[in-house]
C-alpha positions in Angstrom: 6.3 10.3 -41.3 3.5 12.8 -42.6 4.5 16.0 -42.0 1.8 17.3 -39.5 2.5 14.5 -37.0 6.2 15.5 -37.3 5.6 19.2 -36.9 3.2 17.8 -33.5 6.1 15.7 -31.9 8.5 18.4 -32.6 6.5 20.6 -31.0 6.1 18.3 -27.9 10.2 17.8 -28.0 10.4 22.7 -27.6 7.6 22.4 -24.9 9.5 19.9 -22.9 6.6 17.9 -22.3 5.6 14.7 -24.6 2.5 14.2 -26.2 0.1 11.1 -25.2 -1.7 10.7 -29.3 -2.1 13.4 -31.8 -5.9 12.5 -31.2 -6.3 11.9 -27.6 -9.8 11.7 -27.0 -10.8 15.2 -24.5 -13.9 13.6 -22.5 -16.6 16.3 -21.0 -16.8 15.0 -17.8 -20.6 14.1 -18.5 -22.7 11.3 -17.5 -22.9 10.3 -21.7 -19.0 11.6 -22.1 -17.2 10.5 -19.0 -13.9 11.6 -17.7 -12.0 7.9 -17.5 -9.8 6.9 -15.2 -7.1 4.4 -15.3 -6.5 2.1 -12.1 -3.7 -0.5 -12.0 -3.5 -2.3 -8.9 0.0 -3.9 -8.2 -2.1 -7.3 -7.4 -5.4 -8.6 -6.1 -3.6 -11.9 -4.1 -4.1 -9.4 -0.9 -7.0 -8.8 0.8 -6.1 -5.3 1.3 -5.6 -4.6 -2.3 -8.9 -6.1 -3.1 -10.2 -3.6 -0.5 -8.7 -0.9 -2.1 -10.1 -1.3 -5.5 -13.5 -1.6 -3.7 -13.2 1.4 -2.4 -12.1 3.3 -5.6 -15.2 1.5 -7.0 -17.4 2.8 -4.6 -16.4 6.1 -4.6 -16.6 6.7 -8.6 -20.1 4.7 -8.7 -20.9 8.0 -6.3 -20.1 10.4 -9.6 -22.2 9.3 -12.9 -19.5 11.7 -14.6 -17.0 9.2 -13.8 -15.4 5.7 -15.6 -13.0 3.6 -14.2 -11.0 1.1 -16.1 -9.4 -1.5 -13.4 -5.9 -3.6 -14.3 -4.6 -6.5 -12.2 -0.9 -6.4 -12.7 -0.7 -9.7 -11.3 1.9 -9.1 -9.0 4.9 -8.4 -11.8 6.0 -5.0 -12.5 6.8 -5.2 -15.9 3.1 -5.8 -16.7 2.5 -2.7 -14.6 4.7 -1.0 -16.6 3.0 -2.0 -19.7 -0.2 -1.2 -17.9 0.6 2.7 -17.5 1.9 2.8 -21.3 -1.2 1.5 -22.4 -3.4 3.8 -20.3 -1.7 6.7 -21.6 -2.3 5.4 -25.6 -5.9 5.3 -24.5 -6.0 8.4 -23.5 -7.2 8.6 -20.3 -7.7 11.2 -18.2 -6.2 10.6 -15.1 -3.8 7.0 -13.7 -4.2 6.0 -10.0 -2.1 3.2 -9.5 -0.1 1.7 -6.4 2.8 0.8 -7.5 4.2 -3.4 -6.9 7.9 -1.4 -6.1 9.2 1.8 -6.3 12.1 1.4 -8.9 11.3 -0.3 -11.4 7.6 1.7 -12.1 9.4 5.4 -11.7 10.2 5.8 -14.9 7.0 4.8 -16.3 4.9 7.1 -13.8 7.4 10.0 -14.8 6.8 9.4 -18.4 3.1 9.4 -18.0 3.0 12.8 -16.1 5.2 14.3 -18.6 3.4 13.4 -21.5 0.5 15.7 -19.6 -1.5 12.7 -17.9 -1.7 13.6 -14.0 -0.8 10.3 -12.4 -2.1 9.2 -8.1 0.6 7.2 -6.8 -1.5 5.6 -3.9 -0.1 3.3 -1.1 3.8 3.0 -2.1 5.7 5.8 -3.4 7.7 5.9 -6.2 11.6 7.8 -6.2 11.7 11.7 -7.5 8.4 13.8 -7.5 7.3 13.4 -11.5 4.0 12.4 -10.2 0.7 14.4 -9.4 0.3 13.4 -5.8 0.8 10.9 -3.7 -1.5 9.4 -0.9 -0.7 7.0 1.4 -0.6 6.9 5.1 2.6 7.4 7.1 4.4 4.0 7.3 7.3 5.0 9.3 4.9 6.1 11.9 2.7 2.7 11.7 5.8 0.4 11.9 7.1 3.1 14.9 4.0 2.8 16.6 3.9 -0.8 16.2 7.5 -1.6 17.8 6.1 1.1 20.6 3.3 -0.9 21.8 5.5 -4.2 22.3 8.4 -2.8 23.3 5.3 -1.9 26.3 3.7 -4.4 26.2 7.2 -6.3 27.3 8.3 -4.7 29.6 11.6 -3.8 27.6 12.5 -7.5 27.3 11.4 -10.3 25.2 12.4 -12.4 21.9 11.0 -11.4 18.2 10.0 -12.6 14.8 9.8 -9.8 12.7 8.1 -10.9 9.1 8.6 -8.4 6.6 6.7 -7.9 3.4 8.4 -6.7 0.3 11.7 -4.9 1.3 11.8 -3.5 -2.5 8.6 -1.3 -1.8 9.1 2.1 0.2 6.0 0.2 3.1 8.2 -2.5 3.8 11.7 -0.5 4.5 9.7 2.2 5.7 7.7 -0.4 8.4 10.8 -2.2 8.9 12.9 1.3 10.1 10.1 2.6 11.8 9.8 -0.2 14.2 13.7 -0.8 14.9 12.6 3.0 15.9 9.9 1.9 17.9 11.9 -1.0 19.6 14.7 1.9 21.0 17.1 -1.8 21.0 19.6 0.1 22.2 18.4 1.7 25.3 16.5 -1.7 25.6 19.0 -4.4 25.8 16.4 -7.1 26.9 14.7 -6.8 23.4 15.9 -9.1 20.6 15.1 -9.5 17.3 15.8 -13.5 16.9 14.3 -14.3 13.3 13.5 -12.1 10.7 11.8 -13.5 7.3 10.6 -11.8 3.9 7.0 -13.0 3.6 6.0 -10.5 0.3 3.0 -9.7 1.8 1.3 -13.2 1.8 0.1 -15.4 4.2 1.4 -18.9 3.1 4.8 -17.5 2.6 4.6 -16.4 6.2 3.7 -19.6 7.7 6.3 -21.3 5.8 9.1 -17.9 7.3 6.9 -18.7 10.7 7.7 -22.5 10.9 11.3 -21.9 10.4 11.2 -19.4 13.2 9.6 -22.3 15.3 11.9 -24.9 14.6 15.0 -22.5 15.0 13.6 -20.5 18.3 12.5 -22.4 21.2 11.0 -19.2 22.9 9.4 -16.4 21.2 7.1 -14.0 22.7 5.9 -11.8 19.9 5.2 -11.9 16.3 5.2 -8.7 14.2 4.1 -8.7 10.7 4.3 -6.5 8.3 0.6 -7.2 7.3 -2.2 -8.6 9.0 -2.1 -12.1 6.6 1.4 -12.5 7.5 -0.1 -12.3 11.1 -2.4 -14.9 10.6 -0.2 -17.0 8.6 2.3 -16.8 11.5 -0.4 -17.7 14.1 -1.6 -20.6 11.6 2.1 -22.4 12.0 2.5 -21.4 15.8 -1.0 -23.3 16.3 0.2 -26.2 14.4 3.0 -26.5 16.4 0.9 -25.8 19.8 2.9 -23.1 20.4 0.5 -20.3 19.5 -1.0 -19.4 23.4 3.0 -19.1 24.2 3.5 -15.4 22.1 1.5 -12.5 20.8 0.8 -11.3 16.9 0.8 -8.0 16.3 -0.2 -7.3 12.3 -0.5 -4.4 10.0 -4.3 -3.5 7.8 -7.1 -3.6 10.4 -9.9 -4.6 7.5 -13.0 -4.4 9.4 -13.6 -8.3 8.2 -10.0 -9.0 8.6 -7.6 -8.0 10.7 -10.0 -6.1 13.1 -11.8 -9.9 13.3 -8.6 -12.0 14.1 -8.1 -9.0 16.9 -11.9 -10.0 18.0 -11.7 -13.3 17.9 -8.3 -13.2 20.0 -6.0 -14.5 17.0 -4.4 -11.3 17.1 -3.4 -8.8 20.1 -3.2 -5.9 18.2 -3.2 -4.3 14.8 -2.9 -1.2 12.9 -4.7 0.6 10.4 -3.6 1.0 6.8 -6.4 3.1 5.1 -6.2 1.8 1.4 -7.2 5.7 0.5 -9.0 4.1 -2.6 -11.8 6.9 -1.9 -9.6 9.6 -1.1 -8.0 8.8 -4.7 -11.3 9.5 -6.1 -11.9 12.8 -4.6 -8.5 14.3 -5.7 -9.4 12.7 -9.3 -12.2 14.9 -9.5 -10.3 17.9 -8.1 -7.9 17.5 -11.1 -10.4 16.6 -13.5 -12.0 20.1 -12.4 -8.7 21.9 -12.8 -8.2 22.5 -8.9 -4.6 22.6 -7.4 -4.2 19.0 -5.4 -1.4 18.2 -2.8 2.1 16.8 -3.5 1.5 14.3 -1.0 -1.7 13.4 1.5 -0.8 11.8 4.6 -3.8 9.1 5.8 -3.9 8.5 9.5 -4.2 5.3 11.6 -5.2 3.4 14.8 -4.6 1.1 17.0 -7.0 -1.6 17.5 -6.4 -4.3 20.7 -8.9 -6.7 21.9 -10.0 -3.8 24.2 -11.2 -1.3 21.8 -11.8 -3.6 18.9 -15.4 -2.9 19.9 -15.6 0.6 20.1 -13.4 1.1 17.1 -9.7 1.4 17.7 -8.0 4.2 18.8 -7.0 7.1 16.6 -3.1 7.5 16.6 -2.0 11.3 15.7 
């Protein structure tokens, strides 16, 4: 090894810190020299997490100084993994990315920030705090909320599916514990859980979890999903069993040309909003990239949309 690039890692190895490339490119932050960002998204098989890379789109097209580089990670978080290594050989300025779970990408987040890259963990959190800031909104609350309104909406009794989404990421245990909250099951005897199912976010494995829930439970009277697919997917195999006028759905998302239609069009009773914070990812970029002091953690808020205030835009949950 030449002995200037030894001197430079031993260096890095006093400081603490690592070092991303003895030449990382510095960018100006200029329309012709643009600060680059680095987005990997966990997958694009949801809807929402199309959504969300939108958004981040739309934001940056708002600042000519900025360049986003988008990775699919197809769902596997060993390519994620590799996807945050790579970003930080480039030389980027800044990694948003939303993690697939929370294990397995720590370490790679951690390594990135302590090589000096500031790293956005957006939607699901990773374990420890070697990260820049995390935005997300409050899942514990959502799932809470959720297991609130038809715990209500029962009148303390009634039977339930509960359709999870991936209980290795912190929004499906945190959705799952914050509606067991919501329920209060023990100071409401008449509420039962009678099938639960692991649908990883997607819709046809929730019809498939669904139909088993039909042929296993001849009464059910709600359906709570962990997303608003898994919703529809659910409603999909209760309607091809004619069952789907005998419960409600209750999902998790509220797109405007998703979830907030199937509450419209009276597929779903109710859903929740999960604000992708794409754009809010964005703003702190630039608040970075400027050398301001950003938050350890922004929490994004929700609402509840029902076929009542569907039209008037939900209503804002504090």
């Amino acid at each position: 090894m030449p002995l200037r690039r030894f001197a430079f890692l031993l260096l890095c190895v006093l400081a603490g810190v690592g070092c991303a490339s003895e030449s990382r490119e510095r960018h100006a932050g200029t329309p012709e020299d643009p600060w680059v960002i680095g987005m990997s998204q966990c997958n694009l098989g949801e809807p929402w997490r199309v959504q969300m890379d939108a958004d981040v789109r739309a934001a940056a097209a708002r600042h000519p100084n900025l360049r986003v580089i988008f990775k699919d990670a197809q769902n596997s978080s060993l390519v994620q993994r590799a996807q945050v290594e790579e970003f930080v050989e480039q030389g980027v300025d800044v990694i948003i990315i939303s993690p697939k779970e929370a294990a397995p990408l720590t370490r790679p987040v951690a390594e990135a920030y302590q090589r000096g890259v500031p790293v956005i963990v957006l939607d699901r959190a990773v374990q420890g705090d070697q990260y820049t800031t995390f935005i997300g909104a409050d899942n514990v609350q959502i799932g809470r909320e959720a297991g609130k309104w038809i715990r209500e909406t029962l009148g303390g009794r009634g039977k339930i599916v509960e359709l999870k989404g991936l209980m290795t990421s912190t929004p499906g245990q945190d959705r799952n514990r914050g509606f067991l909250e919501g329920l209060e099951l023990d100071r409401h005897p008449g509420l039962e859980i009678v099938f639960t199912g692991e649908m990883q976010w997607l819709e046809p494995n929730a019809r498939r979890e669904m139909e088993s829930a039909l042929a296993t439970n001849p009464e059910i009277d709600v359906v709570y999903a962990h997303n608003d697919p898994g919703a529809h997917g659910a409603w999909l195999a209760a309607r091809a069993a004619g069952r789907e006028t005998d419960m409600m759905f209750v999902g998790i998302d509220a797109l405007l040309h998703e979830g907030q239609q199937y509450v419209a069009q009276g597929i779903l009773d109710a859903t929740f909003l999960y604000p992708t914070g794409g754009a809010e990812a964005i703003e702190v970029a630039l608040a970075i990239l400027r050398g301001e002091e950003v938050p350890k953690k922004i929490v994004l808020g929700t609402r509840l949309f029902t076929r009542e205030n569907v039209g008037a835009g939900g209503q804002p949950i504090n």
